[in-house]
N, C-alpha and C positions, 0 to 999 in steps of 0.2 A: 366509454369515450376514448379515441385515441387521443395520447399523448401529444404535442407539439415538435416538432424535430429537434432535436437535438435537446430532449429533456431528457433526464437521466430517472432513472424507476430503480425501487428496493429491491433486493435481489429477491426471489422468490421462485427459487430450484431444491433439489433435497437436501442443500447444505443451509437452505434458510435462511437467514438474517447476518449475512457478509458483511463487518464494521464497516472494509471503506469505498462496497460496490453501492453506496448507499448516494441518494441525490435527490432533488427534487425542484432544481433551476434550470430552468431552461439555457444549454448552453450556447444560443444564439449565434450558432455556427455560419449563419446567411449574412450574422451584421461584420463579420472578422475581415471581409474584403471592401469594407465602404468606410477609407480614413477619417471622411465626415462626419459620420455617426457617431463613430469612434471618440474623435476630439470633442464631439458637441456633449456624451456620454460620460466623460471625462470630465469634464466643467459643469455638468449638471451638482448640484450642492447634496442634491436625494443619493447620487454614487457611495455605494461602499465600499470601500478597501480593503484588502485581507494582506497585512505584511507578513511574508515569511522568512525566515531565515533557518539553515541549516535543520529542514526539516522541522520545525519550530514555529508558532504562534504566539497572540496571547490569549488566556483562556478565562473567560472571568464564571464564579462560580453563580449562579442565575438562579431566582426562584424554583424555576421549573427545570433546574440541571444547569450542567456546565455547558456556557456558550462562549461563541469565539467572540472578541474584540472587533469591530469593524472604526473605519477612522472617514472621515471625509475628505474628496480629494486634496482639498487645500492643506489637511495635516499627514499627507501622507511622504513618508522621507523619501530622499531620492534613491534610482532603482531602478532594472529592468520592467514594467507593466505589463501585464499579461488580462485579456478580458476572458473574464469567466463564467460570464452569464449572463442574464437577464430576465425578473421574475417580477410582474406586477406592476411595470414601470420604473424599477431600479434596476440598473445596471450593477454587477460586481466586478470588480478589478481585483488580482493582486499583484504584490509589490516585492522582489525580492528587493530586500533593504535591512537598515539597521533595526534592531530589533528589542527593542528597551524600554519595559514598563515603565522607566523611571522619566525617560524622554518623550514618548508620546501621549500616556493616561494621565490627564491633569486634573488627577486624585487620588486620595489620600488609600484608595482600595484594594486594602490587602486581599482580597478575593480575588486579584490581578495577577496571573504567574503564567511566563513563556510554558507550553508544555510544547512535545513532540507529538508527532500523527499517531506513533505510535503509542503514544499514551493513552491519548483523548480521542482518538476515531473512534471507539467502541463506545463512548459517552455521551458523545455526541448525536444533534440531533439530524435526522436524515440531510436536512438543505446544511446544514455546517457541516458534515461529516464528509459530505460533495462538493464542496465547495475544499475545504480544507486538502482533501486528494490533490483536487484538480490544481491547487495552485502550488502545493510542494510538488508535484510530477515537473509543471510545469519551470520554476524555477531551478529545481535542481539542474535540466535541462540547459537554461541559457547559462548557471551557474559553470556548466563546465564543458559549453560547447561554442567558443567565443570569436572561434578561427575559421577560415572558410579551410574544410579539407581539402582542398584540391590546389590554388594555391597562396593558404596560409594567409592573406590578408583575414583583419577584425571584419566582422558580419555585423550587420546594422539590422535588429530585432525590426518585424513589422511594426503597425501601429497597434494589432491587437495581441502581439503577440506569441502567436501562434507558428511562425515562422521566422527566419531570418535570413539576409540576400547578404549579395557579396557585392560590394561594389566596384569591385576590380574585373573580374569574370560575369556578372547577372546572376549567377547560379543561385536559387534558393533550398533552404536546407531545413527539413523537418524532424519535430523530436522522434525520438527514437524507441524502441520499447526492447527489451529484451525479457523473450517467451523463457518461461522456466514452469517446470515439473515440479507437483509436489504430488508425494502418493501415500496413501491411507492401505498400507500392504496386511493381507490377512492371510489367516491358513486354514486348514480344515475344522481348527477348534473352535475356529472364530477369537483365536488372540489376534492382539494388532503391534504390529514390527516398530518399536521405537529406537532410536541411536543417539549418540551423543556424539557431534564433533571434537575433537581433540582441545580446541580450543575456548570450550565451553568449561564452567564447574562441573564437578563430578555430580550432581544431582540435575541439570539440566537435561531435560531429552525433549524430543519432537519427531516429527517424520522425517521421512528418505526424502532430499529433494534436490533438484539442478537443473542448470542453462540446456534449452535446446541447442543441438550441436547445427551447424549449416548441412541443409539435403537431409536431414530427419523430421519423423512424422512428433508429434508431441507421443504418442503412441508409444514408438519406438525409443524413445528420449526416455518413456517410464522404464520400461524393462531394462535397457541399458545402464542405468544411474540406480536401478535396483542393485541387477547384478555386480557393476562393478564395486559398491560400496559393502555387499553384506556376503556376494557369492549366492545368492537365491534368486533364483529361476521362478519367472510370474506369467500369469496369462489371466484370461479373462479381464481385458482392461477398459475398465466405462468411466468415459468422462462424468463429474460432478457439479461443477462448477469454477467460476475464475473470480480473482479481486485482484485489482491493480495494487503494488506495493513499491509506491516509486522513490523506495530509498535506496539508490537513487533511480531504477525507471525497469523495477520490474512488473511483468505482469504474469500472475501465480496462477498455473492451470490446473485446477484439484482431478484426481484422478485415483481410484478404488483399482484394487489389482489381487489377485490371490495368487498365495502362494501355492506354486508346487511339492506334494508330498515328500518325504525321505533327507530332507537337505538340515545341512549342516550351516550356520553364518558362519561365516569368517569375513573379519577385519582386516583391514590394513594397518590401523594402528599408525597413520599418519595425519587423515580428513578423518574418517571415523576412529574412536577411542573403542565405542563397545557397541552393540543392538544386541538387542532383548526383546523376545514377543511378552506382550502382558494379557493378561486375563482380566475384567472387568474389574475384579475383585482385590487385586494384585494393585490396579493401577488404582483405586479409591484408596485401599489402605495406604500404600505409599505415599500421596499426597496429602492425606491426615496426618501422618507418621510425621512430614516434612523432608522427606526420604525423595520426592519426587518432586521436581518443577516442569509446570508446562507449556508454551505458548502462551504470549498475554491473547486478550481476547477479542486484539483488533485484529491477531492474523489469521490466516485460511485455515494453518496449520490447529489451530486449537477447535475450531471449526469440524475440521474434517474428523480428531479423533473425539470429539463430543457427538458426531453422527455417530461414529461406530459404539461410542459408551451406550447412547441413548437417553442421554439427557445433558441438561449442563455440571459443569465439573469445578470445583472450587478454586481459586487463582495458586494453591498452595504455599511455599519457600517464594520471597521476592528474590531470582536470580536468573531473570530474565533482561538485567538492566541494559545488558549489551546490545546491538543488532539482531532481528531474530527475524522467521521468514511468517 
């Protein structure tokens, strides 16, 4: 059966089951230009609400796993709105807004806690875990894009929120995405290149990764953000897969690279601390040991070196609490 336009489908490439390339609402991308729908979709009492804030939900712990909170229009705080779908005859909205278990859940339920995407995208279920994406991408967005660039008057959000006009000049302005690299780099051993940024604890590591530069291919984006971070020269580069990571609006392009024989890493010792290739064996003991922390398992990057382990890998040391890609 084909899919409906604008429905979103589970990832299913070789990196398998991407926490937040996950969806299953149709995101009703024909109704975003008809204000009427819109408003009448809005005032429907069946509408669900998804409020976000600073990357943030509420998450209530459910029979059958952790699901999000949804509110109905009329409880829902004030806020930019943004439409985010529609499945079944419900419409979902979200609301970047205030954000307070204690203000909107009018219950005693302690199974009720704000989590971030980051937490709960990997636990969620596909339509939350899509839904959830789509409305931190989308918020972070008008959260900090509120100006017309050109000149400086406040932009007045569409009705669906998918866009925002200037009412001074007409000009309308769309969210934005910024392409970034992340690479799964190997060698003839078949170890795989891990690093730790400077700013990280000394037991964190992850992959090599960074922003495509303007006039580069994502291609050349890998071997470049190689080289300059480790000094290792790569070739044989195949795309793997992508997941949107919009804290605040990236979107993560996985990508397998091998290394060139005879080479030496070196660090800068500024962005990178140290990289290290690991060996399968290397990288399980250290993570038992507690020696080792990895990506949590809503990003691409835990993903990508669980491809190369060849299995799933245990969440080890909690010291992933920071930002992570």
């Amino acid at each position: 059966m084909t899919a409906p336009a604008g429905t979103q489908q589970s990832s299913a490439g070789p990196l398998g089951r991407l926490a937040l390339s996950r969806g299953t609402v149709d995101r009703a991308t024909a109704r975003r230009s008809d204000p009427a729908w819109v408003a009448a979709a809005w005032a429907d009492p069946r509408t669900r609400v998804l409020v976000v804030n600073d990357s943030r939900a509420l998450v209530r712990s459910g029979a059958n796993g952790p699901e999000l909170v949804f509110l109905p229009p009329g409880e829902a705080p004030a806020g930019t709105r943004f439409l985010l779908g529609a499945d079944d005859g419900v419409a979902y909205f979200g609301v970047s807004g205030e954000l307070s278990a204690e203000a909107i859940v009018r219950s005693d339920d302690d199974d009720v806690k704000p989590m971030s995407l980051r937490q709960a995208g990997a636990v969620l279920s596909d339509r939350d875990a899509g839904l959830f994406t789509h409305a931190v991408a989308l918020a972070n967005w008008h959260d900090t894009h509120t100006h017309c660039p050109q000149c400086g008057a406040p932009t007045v959000p569409a009705p669906a929120g998918h866009l925002t006009t200037c009412p001074v000049d007409g000009t309308e302005h769309f969210p934005r995405l910024d392409p970034a690299v992340i690479m799964l780099v190997t060698d003839r051993q078949d170890r795989c290149l891990l690093a730790r940024n400077t700013a990280w604890p000394q037991r964190r590591m992850s992959l090599l990764a960074g922003f495509v530069e303007p006039g580069e291919s994502a291609e050349q984006a890998v071997a470049r953000e190689v080289f300059e971070e480790t000094a290792i020269t790569v070739g044989q580069i195949r795309y793997l897969g992508s997941q949107p990571w919009p804290m605040p609006r990236s979107l993560m392009l996985g990508f397998q690279a091998l290394a060139m024989g005879g080479q030496q890493i070196a660090v800068d010792g500024e962005e990178i601390g140290e990289a290290r290739w690991f060996g399968r064996a290397e990288l399980r003991a250290g993570i038992d040991a507690g020696e080792l922390a990895l990506a949590p398992t809503s990003s691409i990057a835990r993903r990508l070196i669980e491809y190369w382990y060849g299995a799933e890998l245990p969440d080890g040391p909690d010291a992933w609490a920071a930002p992570s890609r």
